[in-house]
Residue frames as a rotation matrix with the C-alpha (Angstrom) as fourth column:
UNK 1
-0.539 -0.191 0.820 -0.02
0.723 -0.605 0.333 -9.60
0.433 0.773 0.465 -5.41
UNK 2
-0.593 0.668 -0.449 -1.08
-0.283 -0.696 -0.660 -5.85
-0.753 -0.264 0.602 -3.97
UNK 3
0.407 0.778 0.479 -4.57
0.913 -0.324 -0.249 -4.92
-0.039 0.538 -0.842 -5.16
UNK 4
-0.995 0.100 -0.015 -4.51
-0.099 -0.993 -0.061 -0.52
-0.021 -0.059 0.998 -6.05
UNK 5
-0.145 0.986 -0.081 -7.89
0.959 0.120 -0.255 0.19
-0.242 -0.115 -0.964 -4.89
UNK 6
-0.191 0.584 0.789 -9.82
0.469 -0.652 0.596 2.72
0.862 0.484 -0.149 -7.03
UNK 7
0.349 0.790 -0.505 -10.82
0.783 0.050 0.620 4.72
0.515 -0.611 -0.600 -3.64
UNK 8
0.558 0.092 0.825 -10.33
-0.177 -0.958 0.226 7.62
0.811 -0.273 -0.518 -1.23
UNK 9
-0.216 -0.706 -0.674 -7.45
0.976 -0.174 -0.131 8.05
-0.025 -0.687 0.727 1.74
UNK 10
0.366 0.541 0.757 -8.50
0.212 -0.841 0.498 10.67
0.906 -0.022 -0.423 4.34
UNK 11
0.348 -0.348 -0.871 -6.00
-0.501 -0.854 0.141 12.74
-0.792 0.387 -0.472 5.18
UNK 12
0.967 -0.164 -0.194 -4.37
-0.072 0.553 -0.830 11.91
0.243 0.817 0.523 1.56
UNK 13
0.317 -0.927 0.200 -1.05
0.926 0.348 0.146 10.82
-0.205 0.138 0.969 1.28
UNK 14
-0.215 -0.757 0.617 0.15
0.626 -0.591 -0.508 14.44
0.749 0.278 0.601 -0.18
UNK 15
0.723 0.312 0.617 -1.85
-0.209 -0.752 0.625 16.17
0.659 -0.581 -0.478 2.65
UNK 16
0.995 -0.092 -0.031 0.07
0.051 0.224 0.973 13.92
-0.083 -0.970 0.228 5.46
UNK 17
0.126 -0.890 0.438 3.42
0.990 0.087 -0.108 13.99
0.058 0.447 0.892 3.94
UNK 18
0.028 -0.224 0.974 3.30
0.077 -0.971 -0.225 18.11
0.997 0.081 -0.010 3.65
UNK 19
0.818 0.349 0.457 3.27
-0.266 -0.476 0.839 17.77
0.510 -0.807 -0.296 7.33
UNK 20
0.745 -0.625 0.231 6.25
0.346 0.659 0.668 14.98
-0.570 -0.418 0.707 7.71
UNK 21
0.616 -0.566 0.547 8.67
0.740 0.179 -0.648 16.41
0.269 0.804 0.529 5.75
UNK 22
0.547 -0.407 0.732 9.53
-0.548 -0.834 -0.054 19.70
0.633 -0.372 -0.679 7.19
UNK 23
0.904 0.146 0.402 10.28
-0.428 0.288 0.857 17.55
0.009 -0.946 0.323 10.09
UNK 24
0.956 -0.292 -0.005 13.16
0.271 0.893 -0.360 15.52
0.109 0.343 0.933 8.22
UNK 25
0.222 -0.852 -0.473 16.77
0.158 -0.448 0.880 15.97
-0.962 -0.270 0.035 8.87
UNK 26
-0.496 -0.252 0.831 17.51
0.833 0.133 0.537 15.30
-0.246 0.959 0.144 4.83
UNK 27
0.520 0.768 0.375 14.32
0.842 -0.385 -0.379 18.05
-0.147 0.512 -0.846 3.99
UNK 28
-0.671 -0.725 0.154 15.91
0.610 -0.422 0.670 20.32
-0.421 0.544 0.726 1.45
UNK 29
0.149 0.777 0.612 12.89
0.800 -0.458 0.386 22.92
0.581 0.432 -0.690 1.40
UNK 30
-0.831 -0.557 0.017 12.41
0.414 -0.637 -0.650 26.50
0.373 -0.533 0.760 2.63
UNK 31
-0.536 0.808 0.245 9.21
-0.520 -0.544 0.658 26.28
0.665 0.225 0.712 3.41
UNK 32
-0.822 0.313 0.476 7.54
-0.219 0.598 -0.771 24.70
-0.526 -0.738 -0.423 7.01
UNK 33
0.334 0.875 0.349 4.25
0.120 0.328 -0.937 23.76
-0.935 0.355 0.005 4.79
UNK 34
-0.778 -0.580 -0.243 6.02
-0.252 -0.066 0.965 22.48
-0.576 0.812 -0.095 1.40
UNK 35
-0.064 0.567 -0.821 3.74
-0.892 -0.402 -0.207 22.55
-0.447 0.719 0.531 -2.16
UNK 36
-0.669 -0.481 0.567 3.64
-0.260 0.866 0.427 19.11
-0.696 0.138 -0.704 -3.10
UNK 37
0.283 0.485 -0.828 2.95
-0.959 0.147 -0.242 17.27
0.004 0.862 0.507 -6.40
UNK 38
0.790 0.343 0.509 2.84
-0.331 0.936 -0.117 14.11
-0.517 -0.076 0.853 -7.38
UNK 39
0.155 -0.505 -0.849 6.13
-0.955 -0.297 0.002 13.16
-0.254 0.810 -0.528 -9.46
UNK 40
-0.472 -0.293 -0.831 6.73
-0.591 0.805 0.052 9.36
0.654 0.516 -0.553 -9.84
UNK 41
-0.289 -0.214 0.933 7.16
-0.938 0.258 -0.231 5.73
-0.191 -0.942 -0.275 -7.80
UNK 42
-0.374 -0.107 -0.921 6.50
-0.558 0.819 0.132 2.13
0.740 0.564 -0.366 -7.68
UNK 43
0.295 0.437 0.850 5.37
-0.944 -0.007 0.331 -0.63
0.150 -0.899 0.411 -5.77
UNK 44
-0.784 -0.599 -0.162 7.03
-0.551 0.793 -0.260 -3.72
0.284 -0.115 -0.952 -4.27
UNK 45
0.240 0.706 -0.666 4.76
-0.186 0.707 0.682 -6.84
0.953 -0.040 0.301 -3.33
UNK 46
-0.264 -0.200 0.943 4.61
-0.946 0.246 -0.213 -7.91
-0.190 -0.948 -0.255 0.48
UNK 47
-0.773 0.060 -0.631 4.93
-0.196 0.924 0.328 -11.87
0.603 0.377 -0.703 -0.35
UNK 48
-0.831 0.528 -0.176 2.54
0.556 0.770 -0.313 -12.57
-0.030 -0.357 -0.933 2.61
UNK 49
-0.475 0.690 0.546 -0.13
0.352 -0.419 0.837 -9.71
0.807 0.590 -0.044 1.30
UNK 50
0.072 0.496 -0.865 -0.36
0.992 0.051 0.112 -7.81
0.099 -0.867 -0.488 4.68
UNK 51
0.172 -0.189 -0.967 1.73
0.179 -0.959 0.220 -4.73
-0.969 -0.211 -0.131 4.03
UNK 52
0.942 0.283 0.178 1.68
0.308 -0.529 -0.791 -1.94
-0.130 0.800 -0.585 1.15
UNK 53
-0.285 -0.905 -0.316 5.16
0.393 -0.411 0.822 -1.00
-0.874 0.110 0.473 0.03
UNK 54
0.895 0.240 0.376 4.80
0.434 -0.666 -0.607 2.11
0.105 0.707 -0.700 -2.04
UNK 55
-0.728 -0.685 -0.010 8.32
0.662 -0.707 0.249 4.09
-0.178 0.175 0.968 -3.46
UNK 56
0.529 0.848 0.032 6.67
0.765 -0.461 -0.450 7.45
-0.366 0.263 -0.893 -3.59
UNK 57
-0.414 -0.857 0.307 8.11
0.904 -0.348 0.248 10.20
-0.105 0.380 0.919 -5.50
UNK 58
0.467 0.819 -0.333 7.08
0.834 -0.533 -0.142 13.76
-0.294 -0.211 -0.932 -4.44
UNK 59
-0.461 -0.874 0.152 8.05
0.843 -0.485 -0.233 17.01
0.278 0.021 0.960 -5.72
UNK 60
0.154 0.218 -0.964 7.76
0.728 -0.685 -0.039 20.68
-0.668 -0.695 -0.264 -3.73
UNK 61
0.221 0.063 0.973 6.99
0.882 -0.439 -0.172 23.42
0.417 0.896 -0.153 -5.99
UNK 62
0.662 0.397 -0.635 7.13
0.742 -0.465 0.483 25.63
-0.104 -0.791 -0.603 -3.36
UNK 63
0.492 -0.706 -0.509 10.58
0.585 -0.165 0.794 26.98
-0.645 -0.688 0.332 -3.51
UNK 64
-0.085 -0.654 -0.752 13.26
-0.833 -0.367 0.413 29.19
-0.546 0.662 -0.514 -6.05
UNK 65
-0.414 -0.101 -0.905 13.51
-0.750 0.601 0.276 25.67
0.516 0.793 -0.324 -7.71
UNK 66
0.595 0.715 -0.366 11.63
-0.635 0.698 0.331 22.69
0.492 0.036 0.870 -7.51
UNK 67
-0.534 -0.694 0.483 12.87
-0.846 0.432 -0.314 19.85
0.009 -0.576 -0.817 -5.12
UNK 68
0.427 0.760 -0.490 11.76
-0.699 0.622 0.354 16.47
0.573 0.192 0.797 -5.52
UNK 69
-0.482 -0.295 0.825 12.04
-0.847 0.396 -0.354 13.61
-0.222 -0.870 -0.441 -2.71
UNK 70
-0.111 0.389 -0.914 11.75
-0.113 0.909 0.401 10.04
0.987 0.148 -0.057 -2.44
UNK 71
-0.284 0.429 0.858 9.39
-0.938 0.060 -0.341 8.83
-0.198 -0.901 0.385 0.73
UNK 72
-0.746 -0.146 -0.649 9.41
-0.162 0.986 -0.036 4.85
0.645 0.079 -0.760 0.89
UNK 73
-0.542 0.482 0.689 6.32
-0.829 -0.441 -0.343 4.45
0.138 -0.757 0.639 2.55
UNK 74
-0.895 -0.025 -0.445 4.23
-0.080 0.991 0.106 1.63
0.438 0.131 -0.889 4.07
UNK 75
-0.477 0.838 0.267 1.00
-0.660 -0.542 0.521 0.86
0.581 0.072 0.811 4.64
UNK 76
-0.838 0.027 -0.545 -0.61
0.063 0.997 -0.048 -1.35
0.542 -0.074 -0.837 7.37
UNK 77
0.176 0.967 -0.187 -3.85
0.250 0.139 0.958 -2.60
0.952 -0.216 -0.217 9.52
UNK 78
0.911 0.069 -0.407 -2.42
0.404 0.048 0.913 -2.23
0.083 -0.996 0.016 13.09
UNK 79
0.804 -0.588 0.085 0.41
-0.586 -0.760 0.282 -0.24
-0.101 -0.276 -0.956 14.49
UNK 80
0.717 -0.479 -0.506 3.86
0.472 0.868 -0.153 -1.86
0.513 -0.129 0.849 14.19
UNK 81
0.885 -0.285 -0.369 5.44
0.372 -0.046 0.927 -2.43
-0.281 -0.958 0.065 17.83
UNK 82
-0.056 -0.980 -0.189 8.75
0.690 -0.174 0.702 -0.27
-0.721 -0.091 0.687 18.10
UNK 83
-0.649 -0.205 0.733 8.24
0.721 -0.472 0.507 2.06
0.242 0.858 0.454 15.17
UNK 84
0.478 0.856 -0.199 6.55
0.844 -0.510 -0.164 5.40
-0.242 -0.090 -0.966 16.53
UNK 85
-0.292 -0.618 -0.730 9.32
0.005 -0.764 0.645 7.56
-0.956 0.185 0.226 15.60
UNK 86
-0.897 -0.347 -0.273 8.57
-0.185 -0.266 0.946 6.49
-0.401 0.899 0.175 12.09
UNK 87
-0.072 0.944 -0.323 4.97
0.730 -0.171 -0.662 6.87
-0.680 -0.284 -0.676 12.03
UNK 88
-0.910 -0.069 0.409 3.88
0.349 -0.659 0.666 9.19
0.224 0.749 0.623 8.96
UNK 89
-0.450 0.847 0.283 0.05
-0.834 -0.287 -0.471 9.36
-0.318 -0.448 0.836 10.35
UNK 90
-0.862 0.138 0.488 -2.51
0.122 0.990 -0.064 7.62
-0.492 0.005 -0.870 10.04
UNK 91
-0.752 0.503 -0.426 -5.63
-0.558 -0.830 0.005 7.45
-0.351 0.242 0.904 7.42
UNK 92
-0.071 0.937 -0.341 -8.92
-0.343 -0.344 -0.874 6.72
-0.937 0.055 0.346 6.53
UNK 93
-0.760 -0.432 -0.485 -9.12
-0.484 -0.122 0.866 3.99
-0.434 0.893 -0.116 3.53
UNK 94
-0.232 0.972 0.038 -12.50
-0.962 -0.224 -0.158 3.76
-0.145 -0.073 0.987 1.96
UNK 95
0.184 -0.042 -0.982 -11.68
-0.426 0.897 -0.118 -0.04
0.886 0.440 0.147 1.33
UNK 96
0.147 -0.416 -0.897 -9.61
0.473 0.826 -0.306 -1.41
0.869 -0.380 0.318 3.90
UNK 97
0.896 0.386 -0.220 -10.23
0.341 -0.279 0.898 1.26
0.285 -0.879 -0.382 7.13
UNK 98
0.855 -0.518 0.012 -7.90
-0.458 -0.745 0.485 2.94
-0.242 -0.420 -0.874 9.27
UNK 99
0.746 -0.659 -0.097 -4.13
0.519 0.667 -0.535 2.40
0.417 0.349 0.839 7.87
UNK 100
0.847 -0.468 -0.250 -1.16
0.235 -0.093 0.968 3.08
-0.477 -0.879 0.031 9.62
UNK 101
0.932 -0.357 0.070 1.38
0.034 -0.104 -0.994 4.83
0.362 0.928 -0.085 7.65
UNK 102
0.608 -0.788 -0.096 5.01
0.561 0.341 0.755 4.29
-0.562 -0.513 0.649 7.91
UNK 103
0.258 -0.684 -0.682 8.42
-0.942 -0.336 -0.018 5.85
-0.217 0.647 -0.731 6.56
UNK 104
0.989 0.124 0.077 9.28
-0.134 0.981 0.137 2.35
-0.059 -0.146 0.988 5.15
UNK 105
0.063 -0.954 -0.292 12.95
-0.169 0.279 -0.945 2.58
0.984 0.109 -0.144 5.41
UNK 106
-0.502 -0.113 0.858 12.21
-0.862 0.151 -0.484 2.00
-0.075 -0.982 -0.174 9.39
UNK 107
0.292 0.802 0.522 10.06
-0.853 0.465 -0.237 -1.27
-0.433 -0.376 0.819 7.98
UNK 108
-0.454 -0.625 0.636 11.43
-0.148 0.756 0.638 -4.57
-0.879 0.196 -0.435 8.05
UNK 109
0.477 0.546 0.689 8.76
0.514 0.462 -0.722 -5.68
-0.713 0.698 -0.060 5.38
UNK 110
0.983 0.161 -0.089 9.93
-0.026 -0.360 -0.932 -2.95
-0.183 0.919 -0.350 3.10
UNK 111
0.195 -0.974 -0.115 13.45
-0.919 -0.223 0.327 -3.03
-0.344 0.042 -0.938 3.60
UNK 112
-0.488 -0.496 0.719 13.87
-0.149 0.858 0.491 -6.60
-0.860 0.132 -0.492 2.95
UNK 113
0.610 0.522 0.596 11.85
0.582 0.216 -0.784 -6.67
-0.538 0.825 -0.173 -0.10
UNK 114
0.788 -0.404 -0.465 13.93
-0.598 -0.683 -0.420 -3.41
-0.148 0.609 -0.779 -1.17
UNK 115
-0.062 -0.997 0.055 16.68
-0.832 0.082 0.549 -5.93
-0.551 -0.011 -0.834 -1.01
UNK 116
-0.204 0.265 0.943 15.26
0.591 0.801 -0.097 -8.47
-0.781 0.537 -0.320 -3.10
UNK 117
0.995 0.085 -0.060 14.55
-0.029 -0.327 -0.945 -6.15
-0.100 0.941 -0.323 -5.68
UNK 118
0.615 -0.681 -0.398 18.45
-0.715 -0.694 0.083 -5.23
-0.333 0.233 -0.914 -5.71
UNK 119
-0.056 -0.119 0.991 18.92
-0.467 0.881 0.079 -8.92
-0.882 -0.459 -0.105 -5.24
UNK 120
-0.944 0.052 -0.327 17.59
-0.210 0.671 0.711 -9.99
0.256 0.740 -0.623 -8.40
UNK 121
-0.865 0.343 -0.365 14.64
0.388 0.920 -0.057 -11.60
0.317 -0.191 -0.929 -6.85
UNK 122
0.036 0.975 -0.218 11.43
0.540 -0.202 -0.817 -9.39
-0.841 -0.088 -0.534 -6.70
UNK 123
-0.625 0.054 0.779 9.89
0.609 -0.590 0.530 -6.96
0.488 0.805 0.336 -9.51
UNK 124
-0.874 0.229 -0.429 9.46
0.074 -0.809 -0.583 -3.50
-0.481 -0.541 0.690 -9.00
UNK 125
-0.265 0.909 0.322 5.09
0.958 0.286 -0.018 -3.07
-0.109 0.304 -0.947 -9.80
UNK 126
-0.340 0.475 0.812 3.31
0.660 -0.494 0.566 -0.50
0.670 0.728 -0.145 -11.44
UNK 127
-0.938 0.236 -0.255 2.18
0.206 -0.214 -0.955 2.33
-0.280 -0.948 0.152 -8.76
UNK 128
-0.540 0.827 -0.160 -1.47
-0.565 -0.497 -0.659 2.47
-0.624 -0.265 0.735 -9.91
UNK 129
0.084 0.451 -0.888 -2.04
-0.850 0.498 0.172 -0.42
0.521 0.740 0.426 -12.12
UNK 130
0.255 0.258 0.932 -2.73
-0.646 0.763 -0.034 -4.26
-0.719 -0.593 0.361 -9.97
UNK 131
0.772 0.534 0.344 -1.00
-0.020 0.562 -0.827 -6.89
-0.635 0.632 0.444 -11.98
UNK 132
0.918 -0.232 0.321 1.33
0.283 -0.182 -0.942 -4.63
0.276 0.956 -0.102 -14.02
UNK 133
0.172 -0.915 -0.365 5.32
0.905 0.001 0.425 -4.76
-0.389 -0.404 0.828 -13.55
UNK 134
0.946 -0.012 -0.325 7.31
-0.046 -0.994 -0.099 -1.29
-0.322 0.109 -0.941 -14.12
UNK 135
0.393 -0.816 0.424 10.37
0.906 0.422 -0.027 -2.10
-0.157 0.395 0.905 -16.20
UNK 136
0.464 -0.652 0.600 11.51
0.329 -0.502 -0.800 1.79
0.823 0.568 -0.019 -15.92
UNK 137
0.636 -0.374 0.675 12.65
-0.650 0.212 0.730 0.82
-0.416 -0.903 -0.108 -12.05
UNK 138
0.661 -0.452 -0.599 16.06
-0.173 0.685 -0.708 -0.46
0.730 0.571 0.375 -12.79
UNK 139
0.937 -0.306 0.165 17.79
0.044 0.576 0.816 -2.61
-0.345 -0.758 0.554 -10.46
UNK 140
0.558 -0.731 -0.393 21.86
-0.238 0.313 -0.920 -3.01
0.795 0.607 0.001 -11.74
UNK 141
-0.128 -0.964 0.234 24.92
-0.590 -0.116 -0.799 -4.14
0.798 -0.240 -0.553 -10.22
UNK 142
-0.499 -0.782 0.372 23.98
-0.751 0.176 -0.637 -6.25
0.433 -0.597 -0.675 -7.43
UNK 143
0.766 0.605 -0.217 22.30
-0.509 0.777 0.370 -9.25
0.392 -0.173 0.903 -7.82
UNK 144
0.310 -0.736 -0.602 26.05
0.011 0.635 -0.772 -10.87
0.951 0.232 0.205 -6.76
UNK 145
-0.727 -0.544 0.419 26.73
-0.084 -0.535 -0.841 -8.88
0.682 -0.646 0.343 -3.67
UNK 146
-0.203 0.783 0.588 22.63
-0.971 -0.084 -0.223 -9.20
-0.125 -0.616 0.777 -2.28
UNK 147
-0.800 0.392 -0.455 22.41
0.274 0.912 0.305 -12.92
0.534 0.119 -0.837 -1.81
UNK 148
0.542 0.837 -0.074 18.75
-0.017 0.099 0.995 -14.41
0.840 -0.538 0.068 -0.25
UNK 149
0.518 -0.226 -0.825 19.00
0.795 0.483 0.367 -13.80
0.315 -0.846 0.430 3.45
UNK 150
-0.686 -0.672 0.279 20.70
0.585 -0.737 -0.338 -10.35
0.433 -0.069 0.899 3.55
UNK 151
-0.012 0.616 -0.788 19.46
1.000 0.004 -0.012 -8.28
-0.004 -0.788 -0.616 6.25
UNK 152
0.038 -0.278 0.960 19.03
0.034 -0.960 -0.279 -4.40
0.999 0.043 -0.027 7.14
UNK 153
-0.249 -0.306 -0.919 20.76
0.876 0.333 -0.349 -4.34
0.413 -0.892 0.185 10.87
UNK 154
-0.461 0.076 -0.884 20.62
0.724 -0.545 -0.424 -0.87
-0.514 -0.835 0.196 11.42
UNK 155
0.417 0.518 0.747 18.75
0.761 -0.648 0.024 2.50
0.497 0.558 -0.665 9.90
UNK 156
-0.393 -0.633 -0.667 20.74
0.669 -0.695 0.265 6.05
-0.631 -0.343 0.696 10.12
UNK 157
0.619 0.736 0.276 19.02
0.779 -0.621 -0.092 9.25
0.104 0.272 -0.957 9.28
UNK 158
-0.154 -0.507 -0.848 20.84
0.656 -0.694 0.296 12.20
-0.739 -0.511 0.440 8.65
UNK 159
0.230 0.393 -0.890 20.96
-0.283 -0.848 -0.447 15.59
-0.931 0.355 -0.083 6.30
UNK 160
-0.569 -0.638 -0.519 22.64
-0.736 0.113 0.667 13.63
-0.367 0.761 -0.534 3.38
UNK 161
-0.007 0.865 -0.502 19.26
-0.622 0.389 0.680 11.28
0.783 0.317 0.535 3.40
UNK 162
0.452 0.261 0.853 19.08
-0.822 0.494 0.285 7.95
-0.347 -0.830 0.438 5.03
UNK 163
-0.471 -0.590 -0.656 21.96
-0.682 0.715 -0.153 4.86
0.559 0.375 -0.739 4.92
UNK 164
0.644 0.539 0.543 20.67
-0.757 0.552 0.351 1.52
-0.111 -0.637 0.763 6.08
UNK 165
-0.411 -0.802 0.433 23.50
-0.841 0.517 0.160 -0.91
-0.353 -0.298 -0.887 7.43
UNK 166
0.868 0.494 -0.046 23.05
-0.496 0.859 -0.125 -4.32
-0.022 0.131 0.991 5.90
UNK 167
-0.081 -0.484 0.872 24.56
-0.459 0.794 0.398 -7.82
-0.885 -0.368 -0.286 6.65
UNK 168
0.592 0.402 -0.698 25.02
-0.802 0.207 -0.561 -9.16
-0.081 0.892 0.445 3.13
UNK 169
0.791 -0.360 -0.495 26.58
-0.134 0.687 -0.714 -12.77
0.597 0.631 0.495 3.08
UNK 170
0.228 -0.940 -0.254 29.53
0.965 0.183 0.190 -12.02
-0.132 -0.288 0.948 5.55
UNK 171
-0.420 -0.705 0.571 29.84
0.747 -0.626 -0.225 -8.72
0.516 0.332 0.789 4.11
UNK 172
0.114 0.956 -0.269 28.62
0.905 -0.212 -0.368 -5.76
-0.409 -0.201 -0.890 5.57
UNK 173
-0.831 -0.210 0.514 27.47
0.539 -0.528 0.656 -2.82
0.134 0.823 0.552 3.17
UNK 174
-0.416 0.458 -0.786 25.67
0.595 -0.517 -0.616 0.40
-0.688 -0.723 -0.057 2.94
UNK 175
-0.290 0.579 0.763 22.80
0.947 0.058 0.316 1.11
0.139 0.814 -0.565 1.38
UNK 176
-0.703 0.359 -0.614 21.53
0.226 -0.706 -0.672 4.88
-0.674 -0.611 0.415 0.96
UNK 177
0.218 0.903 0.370 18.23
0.954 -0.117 -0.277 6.34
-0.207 0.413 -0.887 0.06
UNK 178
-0.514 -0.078 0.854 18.41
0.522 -0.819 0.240 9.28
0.681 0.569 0.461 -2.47
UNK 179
0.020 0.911 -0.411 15.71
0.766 -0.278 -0.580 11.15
-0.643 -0.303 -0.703 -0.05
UNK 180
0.458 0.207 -0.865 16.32
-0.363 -0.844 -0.395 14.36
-0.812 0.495 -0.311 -2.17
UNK 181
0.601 0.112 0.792 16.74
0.538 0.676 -0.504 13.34
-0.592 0.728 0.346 -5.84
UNK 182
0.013 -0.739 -0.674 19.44
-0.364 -0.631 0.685 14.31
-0.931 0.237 -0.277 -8.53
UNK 183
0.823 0.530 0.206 18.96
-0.199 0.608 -0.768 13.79
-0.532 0.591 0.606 -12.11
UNK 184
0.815 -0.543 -0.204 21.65
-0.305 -0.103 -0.947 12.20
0.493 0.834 -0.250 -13.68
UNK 185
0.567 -0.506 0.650 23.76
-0.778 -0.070 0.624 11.90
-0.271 -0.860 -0.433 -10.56
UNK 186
0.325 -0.561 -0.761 26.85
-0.449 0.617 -0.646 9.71
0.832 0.552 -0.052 -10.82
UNK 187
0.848 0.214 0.485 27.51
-0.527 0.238 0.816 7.19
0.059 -0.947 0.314 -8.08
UNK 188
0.424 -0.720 -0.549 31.52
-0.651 0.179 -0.738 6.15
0.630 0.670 -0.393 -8.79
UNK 189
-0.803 -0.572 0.168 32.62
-0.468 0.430 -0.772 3.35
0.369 -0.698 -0.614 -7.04
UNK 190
0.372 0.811 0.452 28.71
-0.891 0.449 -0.073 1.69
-0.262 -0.376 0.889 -6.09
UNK 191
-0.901 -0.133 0.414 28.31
-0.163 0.986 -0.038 -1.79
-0.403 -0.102 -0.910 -5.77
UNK 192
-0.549 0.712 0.438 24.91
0.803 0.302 0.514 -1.41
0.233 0.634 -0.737 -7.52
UNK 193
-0.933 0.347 -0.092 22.18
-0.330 -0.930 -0.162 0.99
-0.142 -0.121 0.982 -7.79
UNK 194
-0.601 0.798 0.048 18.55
0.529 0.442 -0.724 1.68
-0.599 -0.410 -0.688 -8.07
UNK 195
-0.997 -0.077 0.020 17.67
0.070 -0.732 0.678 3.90
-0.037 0.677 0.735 -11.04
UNK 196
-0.118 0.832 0.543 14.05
0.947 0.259 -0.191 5.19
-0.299 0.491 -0.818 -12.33
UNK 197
-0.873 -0.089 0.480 12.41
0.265 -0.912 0.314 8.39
0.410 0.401 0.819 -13.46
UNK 198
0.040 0.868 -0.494 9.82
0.835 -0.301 -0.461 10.99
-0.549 -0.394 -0.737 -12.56
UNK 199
0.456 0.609 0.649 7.84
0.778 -0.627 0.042 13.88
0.433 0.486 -0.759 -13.53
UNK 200
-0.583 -0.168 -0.795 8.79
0.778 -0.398 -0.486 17.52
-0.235 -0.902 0.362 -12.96
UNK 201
-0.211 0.857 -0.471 6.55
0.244 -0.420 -0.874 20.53
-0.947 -0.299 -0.121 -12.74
UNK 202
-0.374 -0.092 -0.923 7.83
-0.834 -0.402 0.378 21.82
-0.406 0.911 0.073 -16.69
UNK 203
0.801 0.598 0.011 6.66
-0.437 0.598 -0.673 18.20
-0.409 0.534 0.740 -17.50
UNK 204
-0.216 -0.970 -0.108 10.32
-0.896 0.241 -0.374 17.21
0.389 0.016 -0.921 -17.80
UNK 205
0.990 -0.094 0.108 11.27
0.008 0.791 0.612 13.20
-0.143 -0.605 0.783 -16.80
UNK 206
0.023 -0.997 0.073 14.62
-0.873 -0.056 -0.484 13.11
0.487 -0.052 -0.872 -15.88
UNK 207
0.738 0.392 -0.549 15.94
-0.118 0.876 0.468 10.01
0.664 -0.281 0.693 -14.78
UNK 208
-0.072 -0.632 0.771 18.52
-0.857 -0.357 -0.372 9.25
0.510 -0.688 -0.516 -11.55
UNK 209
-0.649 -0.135 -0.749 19.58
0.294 0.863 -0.410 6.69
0.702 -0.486 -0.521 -8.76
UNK 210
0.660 0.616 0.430 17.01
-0.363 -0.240 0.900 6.17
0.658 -0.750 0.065 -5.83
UNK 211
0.782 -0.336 0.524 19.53
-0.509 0.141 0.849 4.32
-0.359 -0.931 -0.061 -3.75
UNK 212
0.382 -0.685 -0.621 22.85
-0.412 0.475 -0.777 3.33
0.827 0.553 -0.100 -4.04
UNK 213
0.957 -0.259 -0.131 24.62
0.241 0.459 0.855 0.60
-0.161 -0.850 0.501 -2.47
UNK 214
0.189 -0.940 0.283 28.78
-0.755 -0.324 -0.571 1.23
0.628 -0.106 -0.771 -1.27
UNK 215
-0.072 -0.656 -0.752 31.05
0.888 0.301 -0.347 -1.22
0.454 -0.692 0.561 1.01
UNK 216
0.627 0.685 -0.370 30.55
0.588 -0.105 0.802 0.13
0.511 -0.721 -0.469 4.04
């Protein structure tokens, strides 16, 4: 089970993120230094309690109209080999020392857990409570299609967000991350989804798919 430690992250998490985003092919601001707020998110468990898997949900006040992004981020003790492209920075945690942040759709840890949630077979956790499950992170549709043992083979960035190629059973199918949220959005023809809600600046919670899976 993660701990949430009560403590301080130097740069924070919205400081280092206003820098990684501009950067994104998917980033759907008009601004090279976007206004972030906090707006939602969850956390997944890392069964062997080494890596942080945070869903973060950020919105950018910055613009004509508010834009709100999902950043899947991870959190670890030592660099991990082959992943410097997806590097978010690194910070300062007043517990557990220098952490190595990740986009976690480039991390095996988080990607396979993201498939056990879809799977049936993890629960999506509270982002700031140790302990406490989040039952408005809804999994649907594809506890049949994600047996144990499905895999993410490849990872594809592009302006429409980010699809990650998985090996499911024999089958292979394609998962994408929402990176720029839509409330309400309709996803005809999924093989399952990822649903939850967040905050927006008016104090609005709208609710929407974070990722939807499709037959490849």
């Amino acid at each position: 089970m993660a701990v949430v430690h009560r403590t301080t992250m130097k740069p924070g998490k919205l400081e280092l993120l206003a820098g990684w985003l501009p950067g994104r092919p998917w980033y759907a601001g008009a601004s090279a230094a976007p206004d972030l707020d906090r707006a939602g998110g969850f956390r997944l468990d890392d069964p062997e309690g080494e890596v942080g898997i945070e869903f973060v949900v950020v919105t950018d006040a910055g613009g004509a109209e508010p834009v709100t992004y999902l950043v899947p981020l991870t959190y670890r003790g030592a660099p991990l080999d082959g992943a410097e492209e997806a590097l978010v920075g690194t910070s300062e945690h007043g517990v557990l020392g220098t952490r190595w942040i990740y986009d976690g759709a480039h991390d095996p840890v988080l990607t396979e857990r993201l498939l056990a949630l879809l799977g049936g077979r993890a629960e999506p956790q509270h982002q700031s409570v140790t302990g406490a499950a989040d039952p408005t992170v809804v999994p649907e549709g594809a506890e049949d299609v994600l047996p144990a043992g499905s895999t993410v083979v490849a990872v594809e960035d592009g302006p429409e967000g980010t699809r990650l190629v998985v090996e499911a059973g024999g089958r292979r199918l394609g998962l994408e991350l929402l990176r720029v949220l839509e409330p309400g959005r309709t996803d005809p023809g999924a093989l399952g989804r990822l649903t939850a809600g967040w905050e927006l600046p008016d104090g609005t919670r709208p609710r929407g798919p974070l990722a939807v899976l499709r037959e490849s």
